[in-house]
C-alpha positions as CSV (number, residue, x, y, z in Angstrom):
1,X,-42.7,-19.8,-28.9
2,X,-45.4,-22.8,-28.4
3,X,-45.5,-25.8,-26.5
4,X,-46.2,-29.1,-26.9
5,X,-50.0,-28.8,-26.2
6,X,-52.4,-27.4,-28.8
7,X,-55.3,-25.7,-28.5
8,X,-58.8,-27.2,-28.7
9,X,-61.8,-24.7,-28.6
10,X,-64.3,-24.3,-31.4
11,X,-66.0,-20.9,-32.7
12,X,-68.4,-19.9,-31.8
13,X,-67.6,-20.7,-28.0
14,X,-69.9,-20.6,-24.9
15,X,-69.2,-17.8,-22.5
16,X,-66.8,-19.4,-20.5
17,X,-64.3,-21.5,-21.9
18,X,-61.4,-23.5,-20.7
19,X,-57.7,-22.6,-21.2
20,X,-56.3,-25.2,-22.9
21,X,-53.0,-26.8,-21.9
22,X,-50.9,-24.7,-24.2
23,X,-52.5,-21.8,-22.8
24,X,-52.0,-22.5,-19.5
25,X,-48.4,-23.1,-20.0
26,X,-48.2,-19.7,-21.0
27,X,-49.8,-18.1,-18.4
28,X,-46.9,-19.8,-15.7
29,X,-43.9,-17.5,-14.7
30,X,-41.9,-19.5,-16.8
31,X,-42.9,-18.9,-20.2
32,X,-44.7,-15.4,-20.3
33,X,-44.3,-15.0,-23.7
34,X,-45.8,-12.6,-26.4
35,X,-45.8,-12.3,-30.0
36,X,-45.0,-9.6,-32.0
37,X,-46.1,-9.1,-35.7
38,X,-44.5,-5.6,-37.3
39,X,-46.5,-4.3,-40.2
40,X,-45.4,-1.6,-42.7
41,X,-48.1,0.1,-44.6
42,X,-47.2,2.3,-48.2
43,X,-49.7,4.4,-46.9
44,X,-50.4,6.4,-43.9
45,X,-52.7,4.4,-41.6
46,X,-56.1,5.9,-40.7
47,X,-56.9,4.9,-37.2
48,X,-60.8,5.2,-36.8
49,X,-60.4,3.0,-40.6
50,X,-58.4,0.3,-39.0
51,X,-60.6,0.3,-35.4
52,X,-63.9,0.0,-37.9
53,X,-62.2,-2.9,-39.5
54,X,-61.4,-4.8,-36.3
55,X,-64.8,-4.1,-35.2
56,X,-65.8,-6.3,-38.4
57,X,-62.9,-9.0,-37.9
58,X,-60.7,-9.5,-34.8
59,X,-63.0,-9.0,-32.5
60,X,-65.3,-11.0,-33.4
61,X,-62.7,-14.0,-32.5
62,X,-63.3,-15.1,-29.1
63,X,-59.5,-15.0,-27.9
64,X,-59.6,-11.1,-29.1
65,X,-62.8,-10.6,-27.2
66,X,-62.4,-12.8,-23.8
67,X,-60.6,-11.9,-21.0
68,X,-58.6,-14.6,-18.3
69,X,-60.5,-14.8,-14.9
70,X,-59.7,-16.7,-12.0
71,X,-62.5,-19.5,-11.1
72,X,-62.6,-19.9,-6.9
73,X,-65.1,-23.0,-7.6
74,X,-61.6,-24.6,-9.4
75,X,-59.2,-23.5,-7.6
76,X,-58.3,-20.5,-9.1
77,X,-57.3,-22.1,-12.5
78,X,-58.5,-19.6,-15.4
79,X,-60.9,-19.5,-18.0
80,X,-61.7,-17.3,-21.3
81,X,-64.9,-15.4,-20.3
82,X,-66.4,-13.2,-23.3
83,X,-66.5,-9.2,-22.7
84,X,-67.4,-6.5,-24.3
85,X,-64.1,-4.4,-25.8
86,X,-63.2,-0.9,-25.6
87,X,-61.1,-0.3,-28.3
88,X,-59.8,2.9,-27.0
89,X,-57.8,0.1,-24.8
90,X,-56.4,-1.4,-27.2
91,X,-55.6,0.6,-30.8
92,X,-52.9,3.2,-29.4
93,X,-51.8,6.3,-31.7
94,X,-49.0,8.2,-30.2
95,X,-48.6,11.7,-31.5
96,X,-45.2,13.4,-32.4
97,X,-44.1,17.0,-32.1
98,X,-41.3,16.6,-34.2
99,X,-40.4,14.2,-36.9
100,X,-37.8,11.7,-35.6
101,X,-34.3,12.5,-36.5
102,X,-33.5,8.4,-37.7
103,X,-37.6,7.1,-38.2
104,X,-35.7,3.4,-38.8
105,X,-33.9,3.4,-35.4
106,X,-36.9,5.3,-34.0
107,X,-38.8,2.4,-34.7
108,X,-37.4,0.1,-33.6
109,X,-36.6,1.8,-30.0
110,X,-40.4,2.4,-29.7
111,X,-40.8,-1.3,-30.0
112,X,-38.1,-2.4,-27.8
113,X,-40.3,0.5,-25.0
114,X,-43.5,-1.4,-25.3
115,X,-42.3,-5.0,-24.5
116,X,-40.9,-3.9,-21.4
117,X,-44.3,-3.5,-19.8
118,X,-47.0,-7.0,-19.7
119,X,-50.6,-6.5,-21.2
120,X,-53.4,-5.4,-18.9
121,X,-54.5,-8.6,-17.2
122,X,-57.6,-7.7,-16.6
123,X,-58.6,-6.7,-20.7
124,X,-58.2,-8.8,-23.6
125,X,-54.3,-9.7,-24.3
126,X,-53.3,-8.0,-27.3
127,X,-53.0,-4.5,-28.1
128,X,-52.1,-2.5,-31.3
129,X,-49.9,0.4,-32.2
130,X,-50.2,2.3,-35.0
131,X,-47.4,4.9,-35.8
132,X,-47.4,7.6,-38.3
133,X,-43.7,7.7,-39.1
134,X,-42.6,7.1,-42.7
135,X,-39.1,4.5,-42.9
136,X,-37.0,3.6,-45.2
137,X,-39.3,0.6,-46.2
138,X,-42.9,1.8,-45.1
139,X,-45.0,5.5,-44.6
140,X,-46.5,4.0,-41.4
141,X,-46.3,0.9,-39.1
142,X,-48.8,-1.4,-37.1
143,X,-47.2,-3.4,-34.0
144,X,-49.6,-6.3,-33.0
145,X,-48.4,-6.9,-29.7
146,X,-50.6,-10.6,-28.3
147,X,-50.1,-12.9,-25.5
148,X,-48.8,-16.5,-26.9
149,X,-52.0,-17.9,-24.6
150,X,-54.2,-16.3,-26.8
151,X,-52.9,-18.7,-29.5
152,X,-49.8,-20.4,-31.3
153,X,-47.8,-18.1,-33.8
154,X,-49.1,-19.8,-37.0
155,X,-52.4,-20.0,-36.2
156,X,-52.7,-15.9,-35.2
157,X,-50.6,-15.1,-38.5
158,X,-53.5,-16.8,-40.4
159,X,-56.2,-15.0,-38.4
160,X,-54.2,-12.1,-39.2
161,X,-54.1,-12.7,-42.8
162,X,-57.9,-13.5,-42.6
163,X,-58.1,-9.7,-41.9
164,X,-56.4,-8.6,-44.9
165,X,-57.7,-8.9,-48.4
166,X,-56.0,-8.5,-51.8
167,X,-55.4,-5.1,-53.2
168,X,-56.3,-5.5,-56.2
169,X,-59.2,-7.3,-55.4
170,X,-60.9,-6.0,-52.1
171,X,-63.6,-9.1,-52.0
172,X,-61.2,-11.8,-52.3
173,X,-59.1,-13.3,-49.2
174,X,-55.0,-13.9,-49.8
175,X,-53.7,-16.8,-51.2
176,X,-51.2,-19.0,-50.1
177,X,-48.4,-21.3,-52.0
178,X,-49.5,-24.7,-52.0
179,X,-47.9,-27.3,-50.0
180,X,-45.7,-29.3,-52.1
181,X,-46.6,-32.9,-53.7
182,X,-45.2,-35.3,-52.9
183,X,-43.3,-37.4,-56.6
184,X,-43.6,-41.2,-56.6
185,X,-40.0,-42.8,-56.8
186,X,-39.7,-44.5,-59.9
187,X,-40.8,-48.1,-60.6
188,X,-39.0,-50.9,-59.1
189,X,-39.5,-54.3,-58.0
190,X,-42.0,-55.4,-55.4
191,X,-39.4,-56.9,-53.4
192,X,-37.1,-53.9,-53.9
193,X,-40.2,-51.8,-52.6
194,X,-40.7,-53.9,-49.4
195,X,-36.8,-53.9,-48.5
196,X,-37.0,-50.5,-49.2
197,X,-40.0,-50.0,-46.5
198,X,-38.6,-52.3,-44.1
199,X,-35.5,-49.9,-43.9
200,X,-37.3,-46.9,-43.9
201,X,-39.2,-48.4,-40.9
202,X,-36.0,-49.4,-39.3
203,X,-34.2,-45.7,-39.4
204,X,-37.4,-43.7,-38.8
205,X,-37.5,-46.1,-35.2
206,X,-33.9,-45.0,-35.0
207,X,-33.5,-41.7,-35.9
208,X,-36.7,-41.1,-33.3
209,X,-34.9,-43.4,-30.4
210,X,-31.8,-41.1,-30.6
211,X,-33.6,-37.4,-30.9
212,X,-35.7,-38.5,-28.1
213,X,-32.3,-39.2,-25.9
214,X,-31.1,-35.9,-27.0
215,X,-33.9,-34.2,-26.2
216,X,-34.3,-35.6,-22.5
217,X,-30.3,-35.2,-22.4
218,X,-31.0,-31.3,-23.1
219,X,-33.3,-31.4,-20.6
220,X,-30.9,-33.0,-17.6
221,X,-27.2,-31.8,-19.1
222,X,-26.4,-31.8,-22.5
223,X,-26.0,-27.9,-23.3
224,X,-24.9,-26.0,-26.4
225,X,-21.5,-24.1,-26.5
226,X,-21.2,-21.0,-24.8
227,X,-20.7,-18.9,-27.9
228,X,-21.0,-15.2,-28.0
229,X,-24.7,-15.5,-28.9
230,X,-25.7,-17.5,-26.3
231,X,-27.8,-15.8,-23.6
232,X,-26.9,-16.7,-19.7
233,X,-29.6,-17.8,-17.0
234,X,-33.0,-15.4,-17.1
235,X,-32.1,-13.9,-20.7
236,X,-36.0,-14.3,-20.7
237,X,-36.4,-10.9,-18.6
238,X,-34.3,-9.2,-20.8
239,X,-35.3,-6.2,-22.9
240,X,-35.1,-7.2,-27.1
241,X,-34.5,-5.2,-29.9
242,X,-36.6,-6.3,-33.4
243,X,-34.9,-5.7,-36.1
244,X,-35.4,-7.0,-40.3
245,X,-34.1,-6.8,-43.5
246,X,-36.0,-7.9,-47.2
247,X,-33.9,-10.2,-49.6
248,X,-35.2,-11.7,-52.8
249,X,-37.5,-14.5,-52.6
250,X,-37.2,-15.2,-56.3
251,X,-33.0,-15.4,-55.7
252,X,-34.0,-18.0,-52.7
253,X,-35.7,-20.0,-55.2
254,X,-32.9,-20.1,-58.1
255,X,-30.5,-21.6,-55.3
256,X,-33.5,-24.0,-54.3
257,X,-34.1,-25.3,-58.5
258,X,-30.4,-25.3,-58.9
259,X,-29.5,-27.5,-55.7
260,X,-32.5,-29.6,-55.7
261,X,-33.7,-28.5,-51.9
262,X,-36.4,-26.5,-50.9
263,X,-36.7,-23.0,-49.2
264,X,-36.6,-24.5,-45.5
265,X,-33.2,-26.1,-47.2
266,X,-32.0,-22.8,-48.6
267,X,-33.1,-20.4,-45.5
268,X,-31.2,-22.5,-43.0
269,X,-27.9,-23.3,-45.3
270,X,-28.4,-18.9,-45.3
271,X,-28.9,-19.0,-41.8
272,X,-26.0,-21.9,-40.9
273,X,-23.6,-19.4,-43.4
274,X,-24.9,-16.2,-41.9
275,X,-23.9,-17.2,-38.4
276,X,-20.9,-18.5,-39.1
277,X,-19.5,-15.3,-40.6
278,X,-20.6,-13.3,-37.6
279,X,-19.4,-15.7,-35.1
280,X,-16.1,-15.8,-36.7
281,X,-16.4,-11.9,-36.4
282,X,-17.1,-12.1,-32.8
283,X,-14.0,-14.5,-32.0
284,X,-11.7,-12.3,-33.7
285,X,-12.9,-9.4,-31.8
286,X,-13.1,-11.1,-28.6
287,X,-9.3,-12.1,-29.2
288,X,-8.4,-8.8,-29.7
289,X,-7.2,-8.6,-33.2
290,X,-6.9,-5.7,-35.2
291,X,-9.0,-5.6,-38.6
292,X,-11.0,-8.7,-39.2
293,X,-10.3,-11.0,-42.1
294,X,-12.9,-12.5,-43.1
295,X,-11.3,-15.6,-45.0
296,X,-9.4,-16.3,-41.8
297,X,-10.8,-18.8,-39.4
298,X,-11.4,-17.8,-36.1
299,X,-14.1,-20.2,-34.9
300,X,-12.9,-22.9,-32.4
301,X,-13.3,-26.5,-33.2
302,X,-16.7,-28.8,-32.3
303,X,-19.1,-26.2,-31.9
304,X,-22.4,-27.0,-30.4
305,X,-24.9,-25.2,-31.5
306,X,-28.9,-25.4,-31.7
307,X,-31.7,-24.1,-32.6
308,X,-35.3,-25.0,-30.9
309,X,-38.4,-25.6,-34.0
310,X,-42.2,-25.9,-33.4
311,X,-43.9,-28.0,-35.3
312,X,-47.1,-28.2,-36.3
313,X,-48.6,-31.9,-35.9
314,X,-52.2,-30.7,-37.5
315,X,-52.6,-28.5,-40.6
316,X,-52.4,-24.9,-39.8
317,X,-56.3,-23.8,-39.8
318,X,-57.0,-22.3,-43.6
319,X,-57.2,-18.4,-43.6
320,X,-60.8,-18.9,-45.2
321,X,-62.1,-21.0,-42.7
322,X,-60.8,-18.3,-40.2
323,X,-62.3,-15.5,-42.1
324,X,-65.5,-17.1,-42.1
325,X,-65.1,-17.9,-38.5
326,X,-65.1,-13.8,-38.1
327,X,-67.9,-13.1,-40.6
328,X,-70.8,-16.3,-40.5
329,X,-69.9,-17.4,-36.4
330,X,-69.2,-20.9,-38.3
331,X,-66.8,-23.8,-36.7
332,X,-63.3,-24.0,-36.7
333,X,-60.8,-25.3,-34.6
334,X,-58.4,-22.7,-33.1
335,X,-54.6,-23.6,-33.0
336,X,-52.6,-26.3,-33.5
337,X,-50.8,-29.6,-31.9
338,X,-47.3,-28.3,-31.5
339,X,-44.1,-30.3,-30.8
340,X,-40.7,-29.6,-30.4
341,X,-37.5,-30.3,-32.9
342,X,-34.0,-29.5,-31.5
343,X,-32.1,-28.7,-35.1
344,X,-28.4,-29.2,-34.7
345,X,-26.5,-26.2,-36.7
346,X,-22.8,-26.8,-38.5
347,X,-21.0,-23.7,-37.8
348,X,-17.6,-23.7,-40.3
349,X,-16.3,-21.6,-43.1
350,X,-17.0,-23.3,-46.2
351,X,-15.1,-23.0,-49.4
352,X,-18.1,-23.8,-51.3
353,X,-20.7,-21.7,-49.7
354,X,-23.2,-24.5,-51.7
355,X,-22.0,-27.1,-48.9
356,X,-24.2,-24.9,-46.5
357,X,-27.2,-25.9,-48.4
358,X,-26.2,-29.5,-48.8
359,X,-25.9,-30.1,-45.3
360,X,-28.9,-28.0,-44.4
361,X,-30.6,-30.6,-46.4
362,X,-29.3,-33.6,-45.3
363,X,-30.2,-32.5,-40.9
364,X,-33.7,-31.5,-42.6
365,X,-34.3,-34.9,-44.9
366,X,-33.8,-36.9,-41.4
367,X,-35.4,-34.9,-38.9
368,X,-38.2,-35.2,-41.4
369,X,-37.8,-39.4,-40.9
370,X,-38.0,-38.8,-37.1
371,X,-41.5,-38.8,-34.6
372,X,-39.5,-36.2,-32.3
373,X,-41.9,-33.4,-32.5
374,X,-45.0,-36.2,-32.0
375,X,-43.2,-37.5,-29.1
376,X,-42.5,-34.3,-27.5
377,X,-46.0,-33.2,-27.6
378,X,-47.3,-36.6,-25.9
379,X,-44.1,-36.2,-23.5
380,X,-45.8,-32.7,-22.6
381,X,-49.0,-33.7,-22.3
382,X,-48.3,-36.7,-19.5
383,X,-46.2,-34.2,-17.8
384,X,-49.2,-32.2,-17.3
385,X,-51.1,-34.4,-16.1
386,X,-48.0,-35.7,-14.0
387,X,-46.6,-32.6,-12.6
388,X,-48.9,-29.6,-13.5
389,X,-48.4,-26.6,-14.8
390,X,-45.3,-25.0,-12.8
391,X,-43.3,-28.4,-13.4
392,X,-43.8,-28.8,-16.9
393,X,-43.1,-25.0,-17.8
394,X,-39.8,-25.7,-15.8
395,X,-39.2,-28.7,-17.6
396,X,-39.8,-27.4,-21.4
397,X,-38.1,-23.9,-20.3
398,X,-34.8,-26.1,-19.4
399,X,-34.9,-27.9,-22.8
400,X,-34.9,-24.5,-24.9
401,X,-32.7,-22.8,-22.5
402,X,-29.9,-26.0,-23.6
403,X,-30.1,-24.8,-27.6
404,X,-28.7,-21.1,-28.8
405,X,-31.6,-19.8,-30.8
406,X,-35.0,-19.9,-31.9
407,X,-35.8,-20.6,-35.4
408,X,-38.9,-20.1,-37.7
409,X,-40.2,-19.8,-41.5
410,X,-43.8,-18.7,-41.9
411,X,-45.1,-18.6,-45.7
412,X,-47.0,-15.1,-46.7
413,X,-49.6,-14.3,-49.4
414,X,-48.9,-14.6,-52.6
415,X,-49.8,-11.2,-54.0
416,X,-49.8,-7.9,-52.3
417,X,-52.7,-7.5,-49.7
418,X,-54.5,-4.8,-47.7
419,X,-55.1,-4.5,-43.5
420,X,-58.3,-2.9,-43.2
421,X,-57.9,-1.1,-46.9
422,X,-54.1,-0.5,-46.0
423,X,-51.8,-2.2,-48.3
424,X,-48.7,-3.8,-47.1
425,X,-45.3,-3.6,-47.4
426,X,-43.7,-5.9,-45.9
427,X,-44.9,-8.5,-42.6
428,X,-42.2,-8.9,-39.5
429,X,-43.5,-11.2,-36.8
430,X,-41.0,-12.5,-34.0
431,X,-41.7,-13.1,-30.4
432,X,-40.0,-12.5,-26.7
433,X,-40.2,-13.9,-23.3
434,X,-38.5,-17.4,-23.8
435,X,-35.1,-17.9,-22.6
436,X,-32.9,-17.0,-26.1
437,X,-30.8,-14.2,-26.8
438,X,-31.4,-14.9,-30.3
439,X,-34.7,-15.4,-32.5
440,X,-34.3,-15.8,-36.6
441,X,-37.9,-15.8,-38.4
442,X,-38.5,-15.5,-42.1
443,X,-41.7,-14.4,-43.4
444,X,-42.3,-14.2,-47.6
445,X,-44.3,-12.0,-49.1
446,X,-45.3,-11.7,-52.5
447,X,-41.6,-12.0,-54.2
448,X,-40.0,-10.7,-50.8
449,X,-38.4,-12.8,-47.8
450,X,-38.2,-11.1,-44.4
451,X,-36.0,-11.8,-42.1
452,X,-36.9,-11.1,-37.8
453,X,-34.4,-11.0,-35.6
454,X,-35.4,-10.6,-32.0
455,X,-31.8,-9.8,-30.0
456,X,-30.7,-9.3,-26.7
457,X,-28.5,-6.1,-27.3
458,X,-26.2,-7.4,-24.1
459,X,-25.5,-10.5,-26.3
460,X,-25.8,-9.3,-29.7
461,X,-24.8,-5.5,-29.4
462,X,-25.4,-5.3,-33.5
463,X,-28.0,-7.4,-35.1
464,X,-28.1,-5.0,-37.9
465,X,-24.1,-6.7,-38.6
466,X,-26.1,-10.0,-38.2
467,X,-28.9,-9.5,-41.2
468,X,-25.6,-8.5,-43.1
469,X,-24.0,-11.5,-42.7
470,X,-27.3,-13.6,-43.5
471,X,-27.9,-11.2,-46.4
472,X,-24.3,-11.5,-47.7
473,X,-24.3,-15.3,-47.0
474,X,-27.2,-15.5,-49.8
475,X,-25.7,-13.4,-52.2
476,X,-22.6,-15.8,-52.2
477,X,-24.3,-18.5,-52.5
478,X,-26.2,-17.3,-55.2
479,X,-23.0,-16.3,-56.9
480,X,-21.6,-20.2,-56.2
481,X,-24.6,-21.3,-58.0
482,X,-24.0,-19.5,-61.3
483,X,-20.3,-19.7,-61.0
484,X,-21.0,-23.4,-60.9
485,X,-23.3,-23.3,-64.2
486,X,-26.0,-25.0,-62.0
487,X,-28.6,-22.3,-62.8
488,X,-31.9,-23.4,-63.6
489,X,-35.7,-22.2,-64.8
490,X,-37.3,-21.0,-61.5
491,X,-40.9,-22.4,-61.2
């Protein structure tokens, strides 16, 4: 999670540098949170290879090499003062006398063991674990485990990336997909043009006013629906369990050409259909029923349910500019200007599972036409200033605390890369510490998509049922779209 405060340091910094507001935010009781990024290797990992790598890299970055101290002069507010690192500290390989009986659930309950215990105040606040243990999807696995004041979660999955390099070229960085352009409509009048303006003007003021009442209504009473995924007060505290699953990007992207959409369409109509088969699961089970049919609906009527979005108001700082930030000491801004987006989800059972993705579309297209994330990051700033640090956490902890679940997509190289001459399998970041039961992230990679789930097993007793669901949702919908004749070239 991020707030609405970005980051504003430059490399290389002085020796003492100022938390920014977003930082500070995250170093209040309220919103401790960390993020997690899971990383399976096809190799075994080679510990002293991947400590002489960060040596060359990460810690060269002066989050990764600054620790938080207390400034008397100022009242004890905090600043980033540069230290030498031990990285004995920080790089941790356990050893194993026997070979775990289930490496998968292994895993993930090793995981689960380190977030119950906060980073080392008094060192740099990240840490990395590197196990040994082959899965069913990887011979060995990295955990990053960093402090969300060190930095936002796009912005440290670039300087992540920055780290890696492309296998099958060792000298050149990752590349990314490139944002899409934007089409000019076709040609028209010039007065159809201005009406055209003049009401696009008139429903982006709109659609803005009434997300921006929402949004403060969130904040004073308007909650979601207490569903069976909803987590109760201080769901924050409680212990998660990080699970994932790989689905096809390229099958993502033949339901994206045929609909007309784009992947941020597709992944939530997946994630709107997903849900609603498990919820519908849930409210059968809850009403005791024997057997669960899945074509009967069990789901009450009006629904509320929401997800909380960051979004990034400034372009997400380029992985080259980041790697030379860790090789030539050149200067780049760190982080981002984040805002919030509260995304309304329609749970139902469809009887064209397409209709997911067309009205995933249409609640994207007009939060697109909406300042809300702009506003909510000015809104945060002023209550800084206003209340402090305390007050605002309290404030922005309330908002999330109204929706269900978190809710991300993060894009990933486009060919197959290497950490510290490692190559990669697969890329699972999430993050804990905000007050959700339920986190959904997608990551791509190469032709892959992974989906995160961070879950709060009092709430969500089997996420592994959960990526089901989201993995079955696509594969109907994938079906709908050639049983429909709608399939098209993917580009």
């Amino acid at each position: 999670m991020a707030t609405g405060a970005g980051e504003e340091s430059s490399s290389p910094p002085p020796e003492k540098m100022k938390l920014s507001p977003a930082a500070r935010l995250f170093q209040s009781a309220r919103f401790n949170c960390y993020i997690v990024a899971i990383m399976g290797c096809k190799t075994t990992m080679d510990p002293e290879v991947i400590k002489a790598g960060l040596t060359r890299t990460l810690l060269k970055h002066p989050r990764f090499s600054s620790n938080l101290v207390a400034n008397d002069n100022e009242f004890g507010r905090k600043r980033w003062v540069r230290t030498t690192v031990n990285l004995e500290d920080h790089v941790f390989v356990p050893s194993f006398d026997l070979v775990p009986e289930n490496p998968d659930q292994f895993v993930e309950d090793y995981i689960s063991h380190i977030t119950t215990t906060p980073l080392d105040p008094s060192k740099p606040l990240w840490e990395l674990h590197l196990l040994n243990v082959r899965t069913s999807d990887a011979e060995s696995v990295g955990i990053f485990r960093i402090h969300h004041s060190v930095g936002d979660g796009a912005s440290l999955m670039s300087l992540l990336l920055a780290c890696t390099r492309q296998t099958s070229d060792p000298d050149k960085l990752p590349t990314l997909p490139a944002p899409a352009k934007r089409t000019a409509p076709p040609g028209s009048s010039r007065v159809l043009r201005v009406l055209s303006a003049i009401w696009s003007a008139v429903t982006l003021i709109w659609n803005t006013f009434v997300d921006v009442m929402v949004f403060i209504a969130t904040i004073l009473f308007l909650k979601d629906t207490k569903t069976p995924i909803k987590g109760s007060k201080g769901v924050e505290l409680n212990t998660k369990r990080f699970v994932h699953r790989t689905i096809s990007l390229d099958h993502i992207k033949l339901v994206k050409n045929a609909t007309n959409t784009t992947i941020n369409d597709v992944l939530l109509g997946v994630t709107q259909a997903g849900l609603s088969r498990y919820l519908n699961r849930r409210y059968c089970q809850n009403g005791k029923e024997e057997g669960t049919n899945e074509k009967k609906n069990y789901l009450p009527k009006h629904i509320r349910l929401s997800a909380t979005i960051l979004v990034n108001l400034r372009p997400t700082v380029g992985i080259q500019a980041l790697a030379d930030m860790m090789t030539k000491n050149s200067k780049t801004k760190w982080g981002n200007w984040i805002g919030y987006l509260l995304l309304p989800f329609n749970i139902s059972l469809q009887d064209d599972p397409l209709d997911y993705v067309r009205q995933a579309k249409a609640i994207i297209d007009r939060k697109k036409h909406s300042f809300e994330a702009i506003c909510t990051y000015f809104c945060a700033q002023l209550l800084l200033r206003i209340l402090g640090v305390e007050l605002t956490a309290a404030t922005a902890r309330r908002a999330i605390s109204g929706t269900t679940l978190a809710f991300s997509n993060m894009i990933g190289p486009l060919e197959e890369v290497s950490f510290c001459g490692h190559q990669l399998a697969y890329l699972a970041p999430s993050v804990y510490g905000h007050p959700h039961a339920l986190t959904i992230h997608f990551q791509s990679y190469v032709d892959k998509m992974t989906i995160v789930l961070a879950a709060d097993p009092n709430v969500i007793p089997d996420p592994q049922q959960l990526l089901d669901d989201l993995a079955d949702s696509l594969k109907l919908i994938q079906e709908a779209v050639v049983k429909q004749g709608l399939t098209k070239e993917t580009v």
